[in-house]
N, C-alpha and C positions, 0 to 999 in steps of 0.2 A: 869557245865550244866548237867552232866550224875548224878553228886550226887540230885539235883536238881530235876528231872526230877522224881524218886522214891517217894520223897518226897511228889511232887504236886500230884501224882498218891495216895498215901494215906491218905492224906488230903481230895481229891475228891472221895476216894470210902467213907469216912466217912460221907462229906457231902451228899453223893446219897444213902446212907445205912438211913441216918436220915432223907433225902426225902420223900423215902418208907412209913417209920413210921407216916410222919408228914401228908400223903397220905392217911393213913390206906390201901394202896395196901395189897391184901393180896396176898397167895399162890397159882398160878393160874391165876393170874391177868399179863395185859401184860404193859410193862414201854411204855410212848411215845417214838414216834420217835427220833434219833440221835441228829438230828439238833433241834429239839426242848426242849431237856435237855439240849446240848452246849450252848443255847441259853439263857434260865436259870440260867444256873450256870457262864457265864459268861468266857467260857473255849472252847479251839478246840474240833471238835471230837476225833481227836486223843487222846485226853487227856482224853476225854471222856470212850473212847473203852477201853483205860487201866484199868480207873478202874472200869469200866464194867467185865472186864477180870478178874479183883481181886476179882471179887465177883460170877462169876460163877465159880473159883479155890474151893473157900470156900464153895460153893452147895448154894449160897443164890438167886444165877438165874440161869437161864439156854437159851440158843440160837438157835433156830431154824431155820434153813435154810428156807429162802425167809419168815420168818414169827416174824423176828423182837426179841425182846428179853423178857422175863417172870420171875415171882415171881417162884422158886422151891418147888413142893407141899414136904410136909414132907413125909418121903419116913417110911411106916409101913411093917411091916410082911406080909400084905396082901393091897395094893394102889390098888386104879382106875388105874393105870399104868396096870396091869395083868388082869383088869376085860378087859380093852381094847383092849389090846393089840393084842388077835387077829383080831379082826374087822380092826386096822388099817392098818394091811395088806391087809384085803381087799380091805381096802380103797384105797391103793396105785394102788393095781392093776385094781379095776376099781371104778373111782369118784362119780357112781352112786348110789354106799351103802350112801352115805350120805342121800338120801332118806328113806331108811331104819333108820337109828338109828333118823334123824327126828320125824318117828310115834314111833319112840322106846320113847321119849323123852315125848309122849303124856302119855304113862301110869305113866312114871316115874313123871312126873312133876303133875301129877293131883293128885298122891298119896300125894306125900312131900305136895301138895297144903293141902289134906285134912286130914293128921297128922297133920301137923303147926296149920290147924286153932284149934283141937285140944289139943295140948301140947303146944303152944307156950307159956313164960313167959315172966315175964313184961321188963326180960332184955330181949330177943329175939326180941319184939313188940316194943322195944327203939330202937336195929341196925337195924328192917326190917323200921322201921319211918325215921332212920337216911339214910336211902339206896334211899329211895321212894322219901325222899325230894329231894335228891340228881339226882334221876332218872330227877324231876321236872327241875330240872334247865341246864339241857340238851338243852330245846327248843331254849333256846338261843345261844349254844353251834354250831362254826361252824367245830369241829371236828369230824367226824363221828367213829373215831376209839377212840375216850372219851366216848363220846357218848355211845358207845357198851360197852367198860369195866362197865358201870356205870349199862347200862343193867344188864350183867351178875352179878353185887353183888346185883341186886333188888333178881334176881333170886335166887341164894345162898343164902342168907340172906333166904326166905323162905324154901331150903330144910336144913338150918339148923335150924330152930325151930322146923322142923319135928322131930328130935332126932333119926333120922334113919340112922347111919355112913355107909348103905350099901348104900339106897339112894343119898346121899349124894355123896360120892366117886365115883360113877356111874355117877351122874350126871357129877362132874368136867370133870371126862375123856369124858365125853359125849360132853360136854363143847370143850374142847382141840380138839378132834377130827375134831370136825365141824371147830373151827377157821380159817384155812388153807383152808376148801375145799370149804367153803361159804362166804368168807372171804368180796367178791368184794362183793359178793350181797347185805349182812348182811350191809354193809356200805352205800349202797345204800339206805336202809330203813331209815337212819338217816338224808338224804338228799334230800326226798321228803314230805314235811309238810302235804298231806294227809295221807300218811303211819303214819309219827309220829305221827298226834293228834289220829291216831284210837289207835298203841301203847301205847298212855299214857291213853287214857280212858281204855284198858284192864289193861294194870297194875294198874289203878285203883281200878277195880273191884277185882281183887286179892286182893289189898291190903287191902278193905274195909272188903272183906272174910272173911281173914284172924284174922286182929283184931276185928271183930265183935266175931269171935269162930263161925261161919256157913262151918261148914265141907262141905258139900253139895254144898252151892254156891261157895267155895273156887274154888271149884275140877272140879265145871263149868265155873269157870271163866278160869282154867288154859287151860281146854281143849279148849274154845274157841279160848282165844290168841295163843295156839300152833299150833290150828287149820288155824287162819290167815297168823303165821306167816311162815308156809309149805304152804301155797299157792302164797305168794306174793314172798316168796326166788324162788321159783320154776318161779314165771314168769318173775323174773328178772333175773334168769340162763338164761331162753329160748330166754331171748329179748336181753342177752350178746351172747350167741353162734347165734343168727340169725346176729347179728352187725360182729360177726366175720367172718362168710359165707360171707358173703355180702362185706368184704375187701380179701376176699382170691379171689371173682369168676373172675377181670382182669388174675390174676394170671393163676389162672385155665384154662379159658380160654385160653391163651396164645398157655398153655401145650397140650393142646386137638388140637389145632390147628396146632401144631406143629406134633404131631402123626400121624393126618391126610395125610398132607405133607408125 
């Protein structure tokens, strides 16, 4: 059993290693849930985690606390890891910078929008086709955390036609950052069918931007959808933390009552 046991563990990091690929998951991208690859592959979690674990030994993912498990971006002399990395502190100590790099996210994405339509080449214009169809077939999709990854490579896909590796890395961490702090909201957008058809009509209009070569309207289209999509995260924060008041105030009450006494 114990020699055994090794074995099926590297058999199955092989098969989740050639998953990935079959995926085109990239660096940055996050694996589905536990039970939905044991599921899959036809194996425990336990057996899962292992070789899971084999493969964040080797730097091919990585784990994040209450945030599931990820693709390891390639780690350079100068990553999105150090452009960020102070803001994530900020972030930690108060959750409301995520509004911040939000508009941060407005200059950034309108530019990559309007380099891309710019420089993009015909192989760039084939992965952002290959991302966009992909985006497409979301609508049927009753995962909202598929759903989102699928988002984010429409979006990559465009800041890498820009040919801008600062943009670019800025984005992902930009990217990373948000995961975690918007995480419930961003999922929520995938499971309300007005949110999503406005979503895919703006990704639309990027997309059309872009391959068309209209710098101009690219960089208008980005800004509008990033524009949408900081007002609808922001009112689906506001309608979670009002949900959340609204189960604390028995509580509260109680407490108030009792002081009084």
């Amino acid at each position: 059993m114990t020699e055994n046991t090794p074995r099926l563990a590297d058999t199955l990091r092989a098969r989740l290693r050639a998953w990935i690929d079959e995926h085109q998951l990239e660096p940055g991208m996050r694996l589905p849930a536990e039970r939905q690859l044991a599921a899959e592959f036809g194996v425990s979690r336990s057996s899962l985690r292992e070789a899971i674990q084999q493969l964040i030994s080797s730097g091919v993912l990585i784990s994040k606390r209450g945030g599931g498990t990820w693709l390891c971006e390639p780690q350079e002399p100068w990553s999105e890891q150090r452009i960020v990395e102070p803001i994530r502190q900020l972030l930690a100590d108060d959750p409301d910078y995520r509004w911040d790099i939000l508009e941060a996210r407005h200059a950034i994405e309108a530019s990559t929008a309007w380099h891309a339509a710019l420089r993009a080449t015909e192989a760039d214009k084939e992965k952002l086709r290959l991302a966009f169809d992909a985006l497409l077939k979301m609508h049927d999709c009753d995962d909202p955390d598929i759903a989102a990854q699928a988002d984010l490579r429409f979006h990559l896909a465009i800041a890498e036609a820009s040919h801008n590796v600062v943009l670019l890395q800025t984005m992902r961490g930009f990217f990373d950052l948000l995961q975690s702090s918007v995480l419930h909201s961003r999922q929520r957008m995938y499971t309300q069918p007005v949110i999503f058809n406005r979503l895919n009509e703006q990704h639309q209009a990027m997309f059309d931007a872009v391959m068309a070569g209209d710098a101009e309207a690219a960089r208008q289209a980005a800004m509008d959808h990033l524009g949408f999509v900081h007002t609808t995260l922001k009112s689906l924060h506001e309608d979670e933390a009002r949900q959340a008041r609204i189960t604390r105030l028995p509580g509260e009450s109680l407490e108030n009552r009792k002081e009084k006494n």
